[in-house]
KOLLOMAR-162754 format. One record per residue (C-alpha): z, y, x. Coordinates in steps of 0.05 Angstrom, whole numbers, padded with zeros to 5 digits, always signed. Each point is the difference from the previous one (the first is absolute). Layout:
% KOLLOMAR-162754
ZYX;...
This chain:
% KOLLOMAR-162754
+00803-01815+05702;+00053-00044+00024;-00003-00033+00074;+00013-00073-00005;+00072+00012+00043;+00021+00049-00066;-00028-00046-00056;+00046-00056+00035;+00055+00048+00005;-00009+00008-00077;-00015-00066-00020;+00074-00017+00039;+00025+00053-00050;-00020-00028-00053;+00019-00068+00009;+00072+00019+00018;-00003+00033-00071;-00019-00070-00036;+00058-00026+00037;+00042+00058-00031;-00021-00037-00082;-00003+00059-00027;-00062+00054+00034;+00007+00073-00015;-00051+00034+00042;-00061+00046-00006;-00069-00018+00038;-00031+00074+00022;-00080-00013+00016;-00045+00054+00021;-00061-00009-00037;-00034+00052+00012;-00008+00061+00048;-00044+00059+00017;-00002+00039+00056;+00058+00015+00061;+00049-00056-00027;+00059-00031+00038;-00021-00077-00011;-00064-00038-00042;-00010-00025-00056;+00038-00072-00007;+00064+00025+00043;+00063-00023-00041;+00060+00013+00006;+00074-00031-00030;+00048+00036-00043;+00058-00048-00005;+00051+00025-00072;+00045+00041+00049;-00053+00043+00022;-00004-00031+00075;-00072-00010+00014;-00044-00056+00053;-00060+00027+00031;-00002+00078-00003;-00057+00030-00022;+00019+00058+00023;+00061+00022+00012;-00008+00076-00035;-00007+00032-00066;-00053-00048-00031;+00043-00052+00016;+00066+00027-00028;-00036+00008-00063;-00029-00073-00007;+00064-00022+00011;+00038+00036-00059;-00071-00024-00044;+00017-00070+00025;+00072+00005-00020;-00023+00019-00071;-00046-00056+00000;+00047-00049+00014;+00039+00025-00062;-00056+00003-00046;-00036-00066+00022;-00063+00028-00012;-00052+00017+00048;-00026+00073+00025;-00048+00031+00034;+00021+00061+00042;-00046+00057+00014;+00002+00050+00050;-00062+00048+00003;-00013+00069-00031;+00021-00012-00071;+00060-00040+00018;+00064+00000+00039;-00034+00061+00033;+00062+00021+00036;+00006-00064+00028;-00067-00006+00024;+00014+00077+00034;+00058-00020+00042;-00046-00062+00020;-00037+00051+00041;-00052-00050+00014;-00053+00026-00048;-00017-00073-00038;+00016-00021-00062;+00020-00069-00018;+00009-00051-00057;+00064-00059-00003;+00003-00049-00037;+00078-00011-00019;+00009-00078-00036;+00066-00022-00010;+00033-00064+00039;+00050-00031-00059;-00017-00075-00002;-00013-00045+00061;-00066-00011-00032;-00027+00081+00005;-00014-00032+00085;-00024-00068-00017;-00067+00012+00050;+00050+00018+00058;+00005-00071+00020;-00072-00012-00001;-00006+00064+00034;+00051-00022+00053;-00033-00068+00011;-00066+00031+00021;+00023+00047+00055;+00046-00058+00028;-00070-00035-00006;-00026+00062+00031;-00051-00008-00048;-00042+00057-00026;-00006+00015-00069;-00008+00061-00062;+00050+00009-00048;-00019+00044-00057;+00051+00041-00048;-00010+00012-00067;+00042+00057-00017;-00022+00041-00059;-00052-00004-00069;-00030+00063-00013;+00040+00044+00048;+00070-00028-00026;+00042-00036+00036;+00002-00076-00011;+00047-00052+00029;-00036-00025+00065;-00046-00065-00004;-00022-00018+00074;-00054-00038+00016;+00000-00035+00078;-00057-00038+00029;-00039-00011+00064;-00076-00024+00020;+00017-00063-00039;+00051-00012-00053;+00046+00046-00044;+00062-00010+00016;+00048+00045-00053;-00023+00025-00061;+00046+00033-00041;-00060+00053-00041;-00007-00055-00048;-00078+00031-00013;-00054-00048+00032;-00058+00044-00009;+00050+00065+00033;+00022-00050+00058;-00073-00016+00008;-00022+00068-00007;+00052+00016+00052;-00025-00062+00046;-00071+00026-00003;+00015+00070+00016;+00052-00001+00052;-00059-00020+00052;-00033+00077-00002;+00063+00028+00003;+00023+00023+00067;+00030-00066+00043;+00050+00048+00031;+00028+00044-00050;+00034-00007-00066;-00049+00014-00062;+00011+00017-00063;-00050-00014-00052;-00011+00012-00070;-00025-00064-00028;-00018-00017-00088;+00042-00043-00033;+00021-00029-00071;+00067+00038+00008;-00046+00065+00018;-00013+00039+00061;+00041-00042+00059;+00028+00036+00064;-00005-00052+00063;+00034+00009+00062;-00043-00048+00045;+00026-00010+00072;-00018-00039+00068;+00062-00036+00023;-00009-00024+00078;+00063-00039+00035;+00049+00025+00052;-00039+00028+00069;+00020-00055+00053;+00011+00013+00065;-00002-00047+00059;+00020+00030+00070;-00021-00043+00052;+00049+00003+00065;+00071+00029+00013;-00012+00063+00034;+00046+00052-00008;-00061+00038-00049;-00002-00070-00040;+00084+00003-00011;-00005+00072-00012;-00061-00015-00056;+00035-00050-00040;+00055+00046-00030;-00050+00050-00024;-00042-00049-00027;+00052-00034-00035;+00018+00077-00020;-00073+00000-00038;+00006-00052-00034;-00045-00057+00039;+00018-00061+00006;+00014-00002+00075;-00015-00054+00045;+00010-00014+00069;-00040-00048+00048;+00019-00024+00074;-00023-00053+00037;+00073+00001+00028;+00063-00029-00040;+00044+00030+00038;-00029+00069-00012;-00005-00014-00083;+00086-00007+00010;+00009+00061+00031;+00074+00035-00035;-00037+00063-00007;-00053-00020-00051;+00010+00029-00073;+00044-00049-00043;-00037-00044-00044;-00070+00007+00043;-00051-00054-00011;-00025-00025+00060;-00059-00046+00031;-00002-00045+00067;-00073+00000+00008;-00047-00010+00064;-00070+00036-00014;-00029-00064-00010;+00037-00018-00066;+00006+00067-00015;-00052-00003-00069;+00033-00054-00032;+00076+00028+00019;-00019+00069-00035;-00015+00002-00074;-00051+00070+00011;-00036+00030-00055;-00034+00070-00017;+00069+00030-00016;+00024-00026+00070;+00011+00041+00070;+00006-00033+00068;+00020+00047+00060;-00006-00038+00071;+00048+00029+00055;+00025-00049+00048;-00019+00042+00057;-00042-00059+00034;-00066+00009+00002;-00021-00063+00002;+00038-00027-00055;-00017+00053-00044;-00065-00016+00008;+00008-00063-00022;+00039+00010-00055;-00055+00051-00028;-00052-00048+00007;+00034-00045-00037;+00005+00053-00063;-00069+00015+00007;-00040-00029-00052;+00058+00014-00044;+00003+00051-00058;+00049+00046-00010;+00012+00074-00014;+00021+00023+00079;-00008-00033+00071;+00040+00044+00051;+00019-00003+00073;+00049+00027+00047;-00026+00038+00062;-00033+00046+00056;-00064+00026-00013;-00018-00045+00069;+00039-00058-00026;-00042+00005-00073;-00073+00010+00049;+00017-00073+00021;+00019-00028-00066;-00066+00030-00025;-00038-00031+00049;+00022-00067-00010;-00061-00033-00023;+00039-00049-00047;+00030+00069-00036;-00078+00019-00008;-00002+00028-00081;+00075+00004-00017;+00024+00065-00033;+00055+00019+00046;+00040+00052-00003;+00021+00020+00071;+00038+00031+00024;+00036-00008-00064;+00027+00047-00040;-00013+00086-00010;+00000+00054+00045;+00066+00026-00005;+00023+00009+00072;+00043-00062-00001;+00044-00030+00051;+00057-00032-00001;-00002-00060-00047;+00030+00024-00061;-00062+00052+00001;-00051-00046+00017;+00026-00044-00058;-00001+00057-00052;-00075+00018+00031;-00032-00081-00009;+00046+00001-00074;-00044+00065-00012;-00066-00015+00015;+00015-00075-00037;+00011+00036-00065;-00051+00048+00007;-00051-00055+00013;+00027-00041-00059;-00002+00069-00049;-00073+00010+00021;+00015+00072+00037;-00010+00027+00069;+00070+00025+00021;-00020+00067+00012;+00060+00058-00024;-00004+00014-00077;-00006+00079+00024;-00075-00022+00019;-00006-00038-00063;-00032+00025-00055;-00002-00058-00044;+00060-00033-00038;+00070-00006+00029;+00026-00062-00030;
């Protein structure tokens, strides 16, 4: 599936195509997958009428070859659905190499109304709201044109299926299907047997970075690089002006005591502490204590972290320290792609171990 940073890169797309009047554009979906594949199900990618594409899904031969599909959707104006397993496009799925076999969902982008749940869509991750968004894409294993359906734990919020009893259907089953991956279900109907693509949608990873060390100036590049919506906190002014910051970098004056209501934290938020004074660190980390979010890090010597740790007031908090994965780093660049590395790790659920002692899935 799409990371929040690439569904904002395509939802810019597509808006700078409603400016254009006149849309001509193909919507690629992967709906579904089995086995070694090169992204999951829900992953989209762009084909704009010239063949140029926004968000690669991959890059090789499958890709080449949604592409042209898109191109002939875009003529036709009717949808497709693109199959690439051992009765079709076989000598596509060969050069893949990957061994998986994989199902897209091709709908045609002709009208500004074929995106309509785009701006509801966009609204929630500024939000940074949480919600599902389910895609009806075919009846009886043909494809259909796309009716979404997007709601969170309280309202629905776009509902373009036009089937109460399917969007409810799709309401009540979404729950047992798994919170972190795309699903696709097969769900009744009175148009017949309906194909759902049902998705989690979580906003933007934020990261706050907490001091202006040379490892904090070094983090905020790659961060930015991922996608997160980058913060950076001093207690200093003077440090928050420095002319070697990134262009356009948010930033937050904030003394550990006002740090909870400066910071707007959540379960999809980071904070890294690194001001190389022990003392303030301190303080700033008991201030984020009782606070949840998805990682808790800080910069230091194993001797440095002993001290932190024993800090009564830090008694229960889930640190990570000393931030970031065992990778031998050292100057601040490395350090920085080490604490970046064990962030997303923690926030993808995985240890950080090499793939060549993993047995499980890649992706």
């Amino acid at each position: 599936m799409n990371s929040a940073h690439e569904l904002n890169t395509l939802i810019a797309a597509l808006r700078n195509l409603h400016r254009d009047g006149s849309p001509k554009a193909a919507l690629a979906t992967l709906t579904r997958t089995r086995g070694s594949t090169f992204r999951r199900p829900g992953t989209r990618m762009l084909v704009l009428g010239d063949g140029q594409v926004v968000c690669e899904l991959s890059g090789g031969c499958p890709q080449r070859d949604i592409v042209a599909r898109a191109l002939e959707v875009i003529a036709s104006g009717s949808p497709k659905l693109a199959r690439y397993n051992a009765e079709s496009a076989l000598d596509v799925l060969i050069e893949m190499g990957c061994g998986g076999e994989l199902e897209v969902l091709i709908e045609p982008l002709l009208t500004t109304h074929d995106t309509d749940f785009i701006d509801t869509l966009s609204r929630c991750l500024d939000d940074r709201r949480s919600i599902r968004l389910a895609t009806l894409f075919a009846i009886d294993d043909t494809a259909v044109m796309p009716g979404r359906l997007l709601w969170d734990e309280h309202d629905i919020l776009h509902d373009s299926i036009h089937d109460n009893a399917l969007s409810q259907t799709i309401a009540a089953q979404a729950p047992s299907a798994n919170a972190r991956h795309a699903t696709t279900l097969s769900l009744p109907s009175v148009r017949g047997n309906a194909d759902v693509l049902i998705e989690a949608i979580s906003p933007p990873h934020a990261l706050f970075v907490i001091g202006s060390s040379a490892a904090a100036r070094a983090l905020l590049p790659l961060a930015n690089a991922l996608g997160w919506q980058t913060t950076l906190v001093d207690s200093d002014p003077a440090r928050l002006r420095a002319t070697d910051l990134p262009a356009g970098l948010h930033t937050v004056c904030a003394e550990p005591a006002n740090l909870p209501a400066a910071l707007s934290l959540d379960m999809h938020s980071s904070v890294v502490v690194m001001t190389h004074n022990l003392e303030q660190d301190v303080a700033y980390l008991q201030a984020l204590k009782d606070i949840p979010m998805a990682y808790i890090g800080a910069l230091g010597s194993r001797d440095r972290v002993a001290r932190m740790r024993d800090t009564p007031s830090l008694a229960g908090l889930h640190l990570h320290a000393p931030a970031g994965l065992d990778i031998g780093s050292e100057t601040p660049e490395e350090i920085a792609l080490a604490i970046a590395a064990e962030i997303m790790a923690v926030i993808n659920h995985r240890n950080g171990g090499s793939l060549r002692n993993n047995g499980g899935a890649i992706h």
